[in-house]
C-alpha positions in Angstrom: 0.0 0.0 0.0 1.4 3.4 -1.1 1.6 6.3 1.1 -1.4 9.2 0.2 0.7 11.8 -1.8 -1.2 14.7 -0.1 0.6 12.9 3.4 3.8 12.4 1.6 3.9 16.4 0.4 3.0 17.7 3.6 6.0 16.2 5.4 8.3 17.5 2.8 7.1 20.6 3.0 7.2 20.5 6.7 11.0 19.7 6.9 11.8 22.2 4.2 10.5 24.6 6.4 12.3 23.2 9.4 15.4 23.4 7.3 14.6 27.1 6.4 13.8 28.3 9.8 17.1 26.5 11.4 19.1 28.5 8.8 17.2 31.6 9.6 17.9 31.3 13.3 21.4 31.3 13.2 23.3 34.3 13.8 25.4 36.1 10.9 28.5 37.0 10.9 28.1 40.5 10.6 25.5 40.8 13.4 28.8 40.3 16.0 30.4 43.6 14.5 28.8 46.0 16.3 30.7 49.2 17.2 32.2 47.7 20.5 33.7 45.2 19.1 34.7 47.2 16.3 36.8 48.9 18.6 38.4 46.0 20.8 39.0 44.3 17.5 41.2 46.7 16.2 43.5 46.4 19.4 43.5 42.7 17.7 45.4 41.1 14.7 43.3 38.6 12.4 45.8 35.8 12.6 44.4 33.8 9.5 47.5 34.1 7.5 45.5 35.5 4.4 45.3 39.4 5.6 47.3 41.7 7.7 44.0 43.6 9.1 42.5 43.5 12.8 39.7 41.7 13.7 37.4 44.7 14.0 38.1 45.4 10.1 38.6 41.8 8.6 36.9 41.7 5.5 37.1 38.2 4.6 34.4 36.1 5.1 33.8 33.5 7.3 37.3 34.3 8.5 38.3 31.3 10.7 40.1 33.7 12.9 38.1 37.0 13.3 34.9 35.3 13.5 35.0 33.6 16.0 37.0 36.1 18.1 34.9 38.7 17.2 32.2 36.4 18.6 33.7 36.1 22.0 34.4 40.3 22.1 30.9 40.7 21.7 29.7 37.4 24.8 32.3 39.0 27.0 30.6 42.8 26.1 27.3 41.9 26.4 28.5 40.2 30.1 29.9 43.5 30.7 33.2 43.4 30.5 35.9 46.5 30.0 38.0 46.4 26.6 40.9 46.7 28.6 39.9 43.3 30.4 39.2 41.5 27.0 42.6 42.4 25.1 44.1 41.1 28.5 42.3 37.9 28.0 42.9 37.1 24.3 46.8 38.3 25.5 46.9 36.2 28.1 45.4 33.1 25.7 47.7 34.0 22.6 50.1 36.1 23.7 52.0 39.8 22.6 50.9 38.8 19.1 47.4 38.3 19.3 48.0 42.5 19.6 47.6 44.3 16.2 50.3 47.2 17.5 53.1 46.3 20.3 52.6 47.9 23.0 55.8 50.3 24.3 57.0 47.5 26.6 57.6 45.1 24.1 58.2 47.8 21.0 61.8 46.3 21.2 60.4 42.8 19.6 59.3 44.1 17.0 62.0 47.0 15.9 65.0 44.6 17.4 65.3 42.3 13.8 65.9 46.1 11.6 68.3 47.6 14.4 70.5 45.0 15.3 70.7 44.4 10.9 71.8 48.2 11.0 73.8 47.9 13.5 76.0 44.8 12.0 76.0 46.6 8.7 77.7 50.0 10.8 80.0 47.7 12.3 81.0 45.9 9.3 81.7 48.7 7.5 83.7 50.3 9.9 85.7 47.4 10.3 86.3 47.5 6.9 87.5 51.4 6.5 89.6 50.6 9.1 91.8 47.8 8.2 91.6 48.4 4.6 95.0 48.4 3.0 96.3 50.9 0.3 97.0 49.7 -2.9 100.3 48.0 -3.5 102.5 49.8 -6.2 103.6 47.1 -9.1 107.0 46.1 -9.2 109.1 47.0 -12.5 109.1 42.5 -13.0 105.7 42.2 -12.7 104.7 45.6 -15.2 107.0 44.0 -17.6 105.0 40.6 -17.6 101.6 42.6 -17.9 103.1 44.4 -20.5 103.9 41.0 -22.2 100.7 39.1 -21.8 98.6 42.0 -22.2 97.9 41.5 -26.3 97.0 37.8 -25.1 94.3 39.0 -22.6 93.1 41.3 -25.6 92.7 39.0 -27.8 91.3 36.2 -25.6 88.5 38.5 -24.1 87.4 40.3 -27.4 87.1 37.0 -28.4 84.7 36.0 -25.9 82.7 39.0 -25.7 82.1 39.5 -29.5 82.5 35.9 -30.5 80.0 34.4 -28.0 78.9 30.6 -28.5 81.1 30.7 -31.9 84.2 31.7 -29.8 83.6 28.7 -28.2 83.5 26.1 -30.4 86.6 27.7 -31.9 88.9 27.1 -29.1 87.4 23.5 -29.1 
């Protein structure tokens, strides 16, 4: 015995509707980002790897790391909470580089790397000014043997330059 079509209809129509309304009742995204967490999230970097933004100004959609963070800034505001307290909390969790600017405490991790490279570059140059050695006059032997290989290294590079692969299979 086949089920009555009118039966069979009504319960798809039922659970489409139950689909619908489950999707409805979720949240978006974009209904976490309201001004206050706006601003705590741009005391915090978007660590996705894809952008270089805060979380208060990722634009990427469901990014798996300002979403859900900007999810948590806006539980923790709606519980109350200061936005010195929350920063604390995601610093405490991820540490100095969950922050999307250092903070002057710790400015020295992040400008240490282009200071100490400046400051080997000073020091290797001045170690080089300072023992470098004037140029060595030529004896009268060793002008004479320039003098007498001199055609030879002529030749031998004009024939490279202008020559090229031909040059090359000459000398083979």
């Amino acid at each position: 015995m086949q089920p009555h079509p009118r039966r069979y209809s009504l319960k798809l129509v039922a659970a489409f509707f139950f689909v619908i309304s489950a999707l409805l009742a979720q949240q978006d995204v974009t209904s976490y980002l309201t001004t206050d967490v706006a601003r705590v999230g741009s005391r915090l970097a978007c660590r996705c790897g894809g952008c270089k933004n805060t979380v208060g100004d990722c634009p990427m959609l469901r990014c798996d790391s300002s979403d859900p963070k900007r999810r948590r800034i806006f539980e923790m505001k709606s519980q109350g909470l200061a936005d010195d307290a929350i920063v604390s909390t995601f610093v405490r969790e991820e540490g100095v580089a969950a922050l999307s600017s250092p903070q002057p405490l710790h400015l020295i991790t992040w400008l240490g790397t282009p200071v100490a490279v400046l400051l080997g570059f000073w020091i290797y140059t001045s170690f080089i000014r300072r023992n470098r050695k004037p140029a060595e006059v030529i004896s009268a032997e060793d002008q004479a043997m320039i003098d007498r290989f001199r055609p030879q290294f002529g030749r031998e590079f004009d024939d490279s330059v202008e020559g090229g692969k031909e040059g090359a299979k000459a000398r083979k």
